[in-house]
C-alpha positions in Angstrom: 0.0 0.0 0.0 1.4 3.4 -1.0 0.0 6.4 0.4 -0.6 10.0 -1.0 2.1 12.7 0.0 -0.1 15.5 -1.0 -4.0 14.3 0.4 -2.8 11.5 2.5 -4.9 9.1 0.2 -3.3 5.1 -0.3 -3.5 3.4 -3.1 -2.0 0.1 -4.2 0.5 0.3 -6.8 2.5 2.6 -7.9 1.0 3.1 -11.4 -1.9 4.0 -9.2 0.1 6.6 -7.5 1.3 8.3 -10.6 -1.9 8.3 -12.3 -3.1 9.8 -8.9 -0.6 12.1 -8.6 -1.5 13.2 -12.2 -4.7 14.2 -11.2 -3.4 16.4 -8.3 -0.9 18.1 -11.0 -4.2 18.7 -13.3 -6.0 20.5 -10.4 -5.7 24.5 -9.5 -2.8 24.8 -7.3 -2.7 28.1 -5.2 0.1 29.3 -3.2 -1.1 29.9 0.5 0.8 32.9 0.8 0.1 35.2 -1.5 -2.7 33.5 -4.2 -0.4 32.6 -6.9 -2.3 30.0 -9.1 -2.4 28.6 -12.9 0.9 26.8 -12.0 1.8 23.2 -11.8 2.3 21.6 -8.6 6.3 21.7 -8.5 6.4 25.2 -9.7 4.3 25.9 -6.7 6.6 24.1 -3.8 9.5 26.0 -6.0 7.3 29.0 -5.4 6.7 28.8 -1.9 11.0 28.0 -1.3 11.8 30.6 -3.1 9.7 33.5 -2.5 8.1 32.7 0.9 10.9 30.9 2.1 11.0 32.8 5.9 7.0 32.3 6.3 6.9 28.4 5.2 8.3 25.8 8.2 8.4 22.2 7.1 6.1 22.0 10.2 2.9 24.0 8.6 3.8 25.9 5.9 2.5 22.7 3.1 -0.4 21.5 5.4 -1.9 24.5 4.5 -1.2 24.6 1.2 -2.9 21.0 0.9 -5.9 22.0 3.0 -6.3 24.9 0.1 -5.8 22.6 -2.4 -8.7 20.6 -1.7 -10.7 23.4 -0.3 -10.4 25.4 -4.1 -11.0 21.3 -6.2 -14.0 21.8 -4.2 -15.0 25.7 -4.6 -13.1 26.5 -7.7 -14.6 30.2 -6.2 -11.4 31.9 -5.9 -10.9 35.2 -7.1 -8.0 36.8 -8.8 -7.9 39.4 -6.1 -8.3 37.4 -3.4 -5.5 35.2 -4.5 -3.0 38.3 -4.5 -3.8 39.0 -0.9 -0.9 38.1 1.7 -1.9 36.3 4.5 0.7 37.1 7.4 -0.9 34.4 9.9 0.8 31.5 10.9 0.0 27.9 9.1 0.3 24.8 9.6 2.2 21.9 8.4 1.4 19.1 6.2 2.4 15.5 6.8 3.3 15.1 3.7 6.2 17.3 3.4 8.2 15.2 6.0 10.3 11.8 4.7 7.8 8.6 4.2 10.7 7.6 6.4 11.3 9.3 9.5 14.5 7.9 10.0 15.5 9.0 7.1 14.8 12.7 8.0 16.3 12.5 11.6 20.2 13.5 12.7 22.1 11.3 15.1 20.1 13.6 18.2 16.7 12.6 17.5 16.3 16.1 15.7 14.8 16.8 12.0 17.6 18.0 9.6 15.7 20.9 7.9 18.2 21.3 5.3 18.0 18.3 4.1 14.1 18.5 3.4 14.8 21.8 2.1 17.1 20.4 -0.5 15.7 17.5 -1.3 12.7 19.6 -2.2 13.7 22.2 -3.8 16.1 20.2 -6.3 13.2 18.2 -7.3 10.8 21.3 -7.8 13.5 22.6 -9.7 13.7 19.7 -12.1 9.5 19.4 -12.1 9.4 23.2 -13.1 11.9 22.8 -16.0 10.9 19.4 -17.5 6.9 21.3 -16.9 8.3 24.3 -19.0 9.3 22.5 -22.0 6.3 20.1 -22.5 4.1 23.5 -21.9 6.7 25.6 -24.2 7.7 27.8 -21.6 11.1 29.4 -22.8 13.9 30.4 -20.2 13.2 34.2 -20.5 9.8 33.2 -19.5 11.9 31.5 -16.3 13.8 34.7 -15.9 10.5 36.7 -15.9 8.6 35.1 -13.9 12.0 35.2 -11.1 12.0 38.6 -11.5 8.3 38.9 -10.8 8.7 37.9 -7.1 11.5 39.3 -4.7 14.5 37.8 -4.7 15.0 34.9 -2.5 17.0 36.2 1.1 18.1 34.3 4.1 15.3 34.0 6.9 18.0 34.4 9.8 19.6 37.3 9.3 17.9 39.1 5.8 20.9 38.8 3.4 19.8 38.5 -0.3 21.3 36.2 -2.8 21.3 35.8 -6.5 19.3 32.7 -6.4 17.7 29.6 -3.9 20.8 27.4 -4.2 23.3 30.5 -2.4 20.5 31.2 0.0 21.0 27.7 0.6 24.5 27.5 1.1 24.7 30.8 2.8 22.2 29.1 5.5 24.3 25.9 5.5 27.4 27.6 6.2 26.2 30.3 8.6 23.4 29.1 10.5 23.7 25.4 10.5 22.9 25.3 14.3 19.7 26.9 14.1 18.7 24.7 11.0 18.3 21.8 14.1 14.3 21.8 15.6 13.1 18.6 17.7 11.4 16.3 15.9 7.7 17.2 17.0 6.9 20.2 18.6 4.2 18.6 20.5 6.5 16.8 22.2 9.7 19.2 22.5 11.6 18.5 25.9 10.9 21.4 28.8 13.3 22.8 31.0 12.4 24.1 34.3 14.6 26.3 36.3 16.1 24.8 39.3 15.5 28.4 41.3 12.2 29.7 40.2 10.6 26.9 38.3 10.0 28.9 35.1 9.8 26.6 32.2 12.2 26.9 29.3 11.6 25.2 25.8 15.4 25.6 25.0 18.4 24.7 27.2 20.5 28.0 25.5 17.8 29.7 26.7 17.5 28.4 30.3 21.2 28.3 30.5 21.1 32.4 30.3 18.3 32.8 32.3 20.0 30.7 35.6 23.2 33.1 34.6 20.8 35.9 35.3 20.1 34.4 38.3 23.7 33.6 39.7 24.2 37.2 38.5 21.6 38.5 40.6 22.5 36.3 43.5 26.4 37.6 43.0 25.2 40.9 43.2 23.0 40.0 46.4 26.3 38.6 47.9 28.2 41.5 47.2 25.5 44.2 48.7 25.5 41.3 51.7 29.1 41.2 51.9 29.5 45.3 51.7 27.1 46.1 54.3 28.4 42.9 56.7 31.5 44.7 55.9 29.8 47.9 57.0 28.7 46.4 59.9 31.7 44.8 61.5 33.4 48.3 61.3 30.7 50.0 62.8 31.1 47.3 65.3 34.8 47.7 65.7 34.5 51.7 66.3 31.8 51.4 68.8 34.0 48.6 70.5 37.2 51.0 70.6 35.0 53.9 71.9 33.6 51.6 74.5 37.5 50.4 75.1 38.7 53.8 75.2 36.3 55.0 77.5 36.5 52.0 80.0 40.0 52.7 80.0 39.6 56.6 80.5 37.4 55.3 83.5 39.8 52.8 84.6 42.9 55.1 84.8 40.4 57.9 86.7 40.1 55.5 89.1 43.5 55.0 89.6 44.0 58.6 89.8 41.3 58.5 92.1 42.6 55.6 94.1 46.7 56.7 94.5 45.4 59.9 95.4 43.6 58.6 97.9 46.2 56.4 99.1 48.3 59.0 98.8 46.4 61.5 101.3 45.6 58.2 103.5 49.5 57.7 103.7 50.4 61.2 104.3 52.3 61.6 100.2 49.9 64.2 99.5 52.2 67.2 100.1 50.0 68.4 102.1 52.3 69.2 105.1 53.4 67.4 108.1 53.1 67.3 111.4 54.2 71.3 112.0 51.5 72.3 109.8 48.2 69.9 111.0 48.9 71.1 114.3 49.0 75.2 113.4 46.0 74.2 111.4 44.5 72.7 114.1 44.8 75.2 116.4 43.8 77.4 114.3 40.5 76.2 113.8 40.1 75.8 118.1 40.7 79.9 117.8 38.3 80.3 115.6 35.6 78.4 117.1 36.6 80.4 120.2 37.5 76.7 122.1 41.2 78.4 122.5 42.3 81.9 123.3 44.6 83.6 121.3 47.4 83.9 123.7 47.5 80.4 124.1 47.8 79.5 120.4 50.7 81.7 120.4 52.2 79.8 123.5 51.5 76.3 121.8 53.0 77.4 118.8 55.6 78.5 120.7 56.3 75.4 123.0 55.9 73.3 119.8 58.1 75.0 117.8 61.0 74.6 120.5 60.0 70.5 120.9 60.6 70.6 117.3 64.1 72.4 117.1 64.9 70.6 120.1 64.2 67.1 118.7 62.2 66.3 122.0 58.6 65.3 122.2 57.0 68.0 124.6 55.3 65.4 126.6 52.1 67.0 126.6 50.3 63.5 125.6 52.2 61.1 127.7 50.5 59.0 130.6 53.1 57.4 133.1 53.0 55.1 136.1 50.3 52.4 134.1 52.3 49.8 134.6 52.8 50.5 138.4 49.4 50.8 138.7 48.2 47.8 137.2 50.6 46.2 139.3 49.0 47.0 142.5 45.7 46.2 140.8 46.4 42.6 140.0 48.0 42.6 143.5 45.1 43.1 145.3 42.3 42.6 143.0 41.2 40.8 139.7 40.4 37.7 141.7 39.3 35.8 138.2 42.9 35.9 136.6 45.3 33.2 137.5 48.4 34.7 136.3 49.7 38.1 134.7 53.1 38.9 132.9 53.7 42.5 132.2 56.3 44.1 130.5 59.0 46.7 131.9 57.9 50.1 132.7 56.2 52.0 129.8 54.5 55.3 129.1 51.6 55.7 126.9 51.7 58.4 123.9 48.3 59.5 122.3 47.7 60.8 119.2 47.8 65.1 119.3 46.3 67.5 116.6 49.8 67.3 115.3 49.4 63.4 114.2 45.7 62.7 114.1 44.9 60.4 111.5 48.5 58.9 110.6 50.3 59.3 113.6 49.9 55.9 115.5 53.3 54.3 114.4 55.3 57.3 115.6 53.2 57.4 119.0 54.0 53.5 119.6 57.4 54.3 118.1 57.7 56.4 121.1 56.2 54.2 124.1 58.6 51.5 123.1 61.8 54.1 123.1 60.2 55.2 126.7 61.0 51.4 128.2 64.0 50.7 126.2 65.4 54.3 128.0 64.1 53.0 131.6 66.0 49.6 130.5 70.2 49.3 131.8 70.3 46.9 129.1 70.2 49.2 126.3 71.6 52.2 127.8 75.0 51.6 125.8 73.4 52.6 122.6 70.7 54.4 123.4 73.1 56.8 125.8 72.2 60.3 125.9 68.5 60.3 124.0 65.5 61.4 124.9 61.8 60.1 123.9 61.7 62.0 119.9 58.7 64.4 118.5 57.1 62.8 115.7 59.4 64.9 113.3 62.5 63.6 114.8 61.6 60.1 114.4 61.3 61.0 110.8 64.5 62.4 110.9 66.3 59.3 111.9 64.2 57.0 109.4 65.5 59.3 107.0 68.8 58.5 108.2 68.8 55.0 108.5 67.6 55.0 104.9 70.6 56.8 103.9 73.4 54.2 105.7 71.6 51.7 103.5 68.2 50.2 105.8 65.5 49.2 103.6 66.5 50.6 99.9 62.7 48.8 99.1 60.8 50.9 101.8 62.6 53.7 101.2 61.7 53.8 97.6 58.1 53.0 98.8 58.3 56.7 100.5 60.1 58.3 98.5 62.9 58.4 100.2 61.6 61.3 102.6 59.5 61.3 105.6 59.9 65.1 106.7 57.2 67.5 106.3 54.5 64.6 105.3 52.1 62.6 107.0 53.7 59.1 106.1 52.4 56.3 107.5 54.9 53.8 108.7 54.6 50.5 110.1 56.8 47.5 111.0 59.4 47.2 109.0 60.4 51.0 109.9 60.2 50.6 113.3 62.3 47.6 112.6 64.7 49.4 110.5 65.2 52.5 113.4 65.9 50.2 115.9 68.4 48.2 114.0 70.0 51.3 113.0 70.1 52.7 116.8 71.8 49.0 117.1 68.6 47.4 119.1 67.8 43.6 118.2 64.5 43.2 117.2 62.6 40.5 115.2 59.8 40.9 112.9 57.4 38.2 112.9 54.1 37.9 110.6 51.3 36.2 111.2 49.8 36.4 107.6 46.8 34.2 108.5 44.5 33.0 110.6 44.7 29.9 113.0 41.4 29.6 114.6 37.7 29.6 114.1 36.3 32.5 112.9 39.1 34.3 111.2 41.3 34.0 115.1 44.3 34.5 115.5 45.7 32.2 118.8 49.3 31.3 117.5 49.8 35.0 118.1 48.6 34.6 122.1 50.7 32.0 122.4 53.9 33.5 121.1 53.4 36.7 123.3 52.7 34.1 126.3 56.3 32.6 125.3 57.5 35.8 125.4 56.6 37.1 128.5 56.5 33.7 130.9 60.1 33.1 130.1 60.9 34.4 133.2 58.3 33.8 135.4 59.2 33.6 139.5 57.7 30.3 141.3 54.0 30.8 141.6 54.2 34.6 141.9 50.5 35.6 140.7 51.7 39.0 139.0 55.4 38.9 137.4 57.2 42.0 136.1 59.4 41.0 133.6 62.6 42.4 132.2 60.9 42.0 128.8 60.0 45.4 126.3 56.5 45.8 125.2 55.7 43.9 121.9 55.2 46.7 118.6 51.3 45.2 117.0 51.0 45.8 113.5 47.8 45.7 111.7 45.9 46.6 108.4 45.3 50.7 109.1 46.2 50.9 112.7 48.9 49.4 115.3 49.4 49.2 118.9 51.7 48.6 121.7 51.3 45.3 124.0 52.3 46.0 127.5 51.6 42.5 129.0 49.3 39.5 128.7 46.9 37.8 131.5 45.9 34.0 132.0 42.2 34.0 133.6 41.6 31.0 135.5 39.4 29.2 132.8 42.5 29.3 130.7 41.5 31.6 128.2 44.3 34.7 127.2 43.6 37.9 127.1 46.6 40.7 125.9 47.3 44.0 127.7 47.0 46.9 124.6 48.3 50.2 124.7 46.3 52.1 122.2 47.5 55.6 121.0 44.1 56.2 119.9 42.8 56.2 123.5 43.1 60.0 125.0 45.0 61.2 128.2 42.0 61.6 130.2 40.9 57.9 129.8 44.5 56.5 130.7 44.7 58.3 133.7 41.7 56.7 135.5 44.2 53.5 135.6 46.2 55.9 138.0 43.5 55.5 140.9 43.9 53.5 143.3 40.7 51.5 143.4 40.9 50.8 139.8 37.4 49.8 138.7 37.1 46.4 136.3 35.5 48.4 133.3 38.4 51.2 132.9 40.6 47.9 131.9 38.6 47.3 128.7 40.4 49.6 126.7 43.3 47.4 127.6 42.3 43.8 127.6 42.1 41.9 124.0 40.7 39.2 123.7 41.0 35.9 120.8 38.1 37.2 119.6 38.9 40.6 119.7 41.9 39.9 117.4 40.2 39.5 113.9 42.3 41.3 111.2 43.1 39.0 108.5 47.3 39.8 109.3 49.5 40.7 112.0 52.6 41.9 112.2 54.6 41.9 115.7 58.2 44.1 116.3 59.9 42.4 119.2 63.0 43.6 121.2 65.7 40.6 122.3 68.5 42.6 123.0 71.7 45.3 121.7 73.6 44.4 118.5 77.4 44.3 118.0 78.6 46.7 115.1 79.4 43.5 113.1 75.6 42.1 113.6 74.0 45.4 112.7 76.1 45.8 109.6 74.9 42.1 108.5 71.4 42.9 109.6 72.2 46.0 107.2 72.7 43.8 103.9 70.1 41.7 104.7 67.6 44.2 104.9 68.0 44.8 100.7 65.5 42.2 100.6 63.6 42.5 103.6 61.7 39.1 105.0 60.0 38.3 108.1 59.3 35.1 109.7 55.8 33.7 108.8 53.9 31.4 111.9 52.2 29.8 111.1 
């Protein structure tokens, strides 16, 4: 069975097929683009791939043309005028201008090779329309006439026109051979959908540039991202060095804050020294009328003289304690077992001179006041006196400069004079060793008993004082010196030490905090048990986190005070516990 390329119509033989096809060469054939008629069949399809070569698409172009065919065998109503009109609307295709043989039409991709229809084709209406023009006696001008009727053919890519249909031909073989390459049905052409919007895409050129478009826009993104992260972090960064800058603006403000206050605390404020608190002092008595005139002028005067002099005035000293609690443990305190007190010692209070910084000075000076009473250190204590406050300075000052201490001295500034310097331990330990008295620093730098205690340091000072106790003797007066009592902000002198009769310790404390007036109500002779509170200290009246105690054991040879001297460059104390 052979079947009709032009109406689809099968027949069985081939004579069959040419006597049909005869009949379809017979009938009026009229071009679908612009009317042309009174021609044969292959000078039509010539016609058509010539002239109308950019409308017609092997898809539609000839379906048209053989639905018009049998439309007009039917009608035979068209008009010349209608058959000049262009129609510009799309058409469709015609089976029967693909291969019988799809195979034979398709490329090794599955794809239609156009040009190969196009050729095929067009050679064969080429040979139709000349072996048609000599059996109807058409002549070659008449061929060259009816060329030049119609515009000449041009390339439906990109417009260029050529001579004739065989350059147009190879000018579209040679320069657009990629786009001559369709899928084989249109009905069925593969989709692409884009992986980041879904939009479908009936070319993969074309949904290649559209995801560029989209990496390109998602670049961009990145970079606007990455410029205003960038943006961010230094924003970030200069808020964060303001903030530093400030906090460290604050923090060194502080420390202004704090050494200054240290500073005025420790008397290295230049704000004057002992001379001047006291003038200011007094001063400020006249003017709140507590103190005449004319005895401002004699204070001055007296103090001025203490000062040249080198000689405390001894208008804050207290004597005969010890005596007094002598008689008083005699005769009284029947709930103590056993006392030790030290040798004879007056008690120094703070004066307007020192208030506030003075305390080291003052217990400077009640130590110096037994040590004079004492024959064992008259040798190199011979011919002094208890100091002022600025003459202890003095001889700090002096001891610095044979070489005492170079650490504390640095510490101070290497001057005491005309300040209100605080001093402490290691500068009483440092004048006495200089004035050739052994002594002994010892540091208790924790606690040893509940509640933050300290009763390592009881015991020591009992060790100290009942090393020469006298048979059963309930009060003993030893040959011993008081005991210097260093602490955080403060220090005291301790004059002796009781054992109560349930055991318990309590210390004897001279305080240079506690005025004349209260002192000298130990003086009486019925000594009542409350004025001895100022004195007595309890374990749990000790509570400072560290103590430091300055003990006296004796006088040093020049050879073990110039050894004591190099050992003080790097000044250590013993530790208990």
């Amino acid at each position: 069975m052979l079947s009709c390329d032009i109406c689809g119509e099968t027949v069985t033989s081939e004579p069959d097929m040419k006597a049909h096809l005869i009949v379809h060469m017979e009938n009026e054939v009229i071009c679908p683009f612009c009317k042309l008629s009174g021609v044969s069949y292959d000078e039509m399809c010539f016609h058509i791939e010539t002239v109308h070569f950019e409308q017609n698409t092997p898809e539609r172009d000839f379906e048209k043309l053989n639905a018009k065919q049998c439309e007009d065998s039917d009608s035979k109503t068209t008009t010349p005028q209608s058959a000049m009109e262009v129609n510009s609307s799309v058409h469709s295709a015609c089976a029967s201008n693909f291969p019988k043989n799809a195979a034979q039409g398709l490329g090794k991709d599955g794809t239609l090779k156009r040009e190969a229809f196009y050729t095929e084709n067009i050679t064969e209406s080429k040979k139709s329309l000349k072996s048609r023009g000599k059996q109807s006696g058409l002549s070659e001008v008449q061929g060259s006439v009816y060329e030049t009727t119609y515009s000449p053919p041009e390339c439906p890519f990109c417009g260029k026109i050529e001579g004739c249909s065989q350059d147009v031909e190879t000018h579209v073989k040679t320069k657009h051979a990629s786009l001559l390459e369709t899928p084989l049905a249109d009905c069925h052409q593969a989709l692409y959908d884009c992986p980041m919007c879904g939009l479908v895409c009936t070319n993969y050129h074309i949904l290649q540039e559209h995801v560029e478009l989209h990496l390109e826009e998602s670049s961009f993104q990145q970079g606007m991202d990455r410029v205003q992260c960038s943006r961010d972090q230094t924003l970030a960064y200069q808020l964060q060095q303001e903030e530093d800058r400030k906090r460290r603006s604050e923090e060194s403000r502080q420390e202004r804050e704090e050494f200054q206050k240290l500073q005025r605390q420790y008397g290295l404020d230049n704000s004057g020294g002992y001379k001047q608190q006291q003038l200011r002092h007094m001063e400020i008595e006249v003017n709140r009328g507590r103190m005449h005139p004319s005895e401002f002028h004699s204070r001055k005067a007296d103090m001025l003289e203490s000062i040249a002099m080198g000689i405390d005035d001894g208008k804050t000293k207290t004597s005969g304690i010890i005596e007094a609690l002598h008689r008083y443990y005699q005769n009284t305190a029947t709930d103590v077992r056993c006392v030790w007190l030290s040798t004879v010692v007056d008690h120094f209070h703070s004066s307007f001179g020192d208030k506030g910084w003075g305390c080291g000075y003052r217990n400077f000076q009640m130590l110096l006041s037994s040590l004079l009473k004492n024959d064992v250190y008259g040798d190199c204590l011979k011919g002094m006196s208890v100091p002022c406050i600025p003459k202890i300075q003095s001889m700090i000052e002096d001891a610095w400069n044979e070489g005492f201490d170079p650490q504390g001295a640095s510490q101070l500034n290497n001057k005491l004079q005309g300040t209100k310097a605080w001093i402490g331990a290691c500068e009483i330990y440092t004048l006495l060793t200089s004035l050739r008295v052994k002594c002994r620093i010892i540091d208790f730098h924790k606690s040893t008993g509940p509640s933050e205690t300290h009763p390592r340091l009881f015991e020591w000072i009992l060790n100290y004082y009942s090393s020469e106790r006298e048979g059963n003797a309930k009060v003993v007066c030893t040959s011993k010196p008081p005991v210097y009592l260093q602490h955080q902000g403060h220090s005291r002198t301790i004059v002796g030490i009781e054992e109560r009769k349930n055991r318990t310790l309590c210390l004897l404390i001279f305080d240079p905090g506690c005025p004349s007036r209260e002192m000298q109500k130990l003086l009486r002779q019925d000594i009542e048990t409350g004025s001895l509170r100022q004195l007595r200290k309890y374990v749990g009246n000790i509570k400072h986190k560290q103590y430091q105690i300055v003990a006296v054991e004796g006088v040093l040879s020049p050879q073990e005070k110039a050894a004591r001297k190099q050992a003080s460059q790097v000044f250590t104390a013993e530790k208990i516990p």
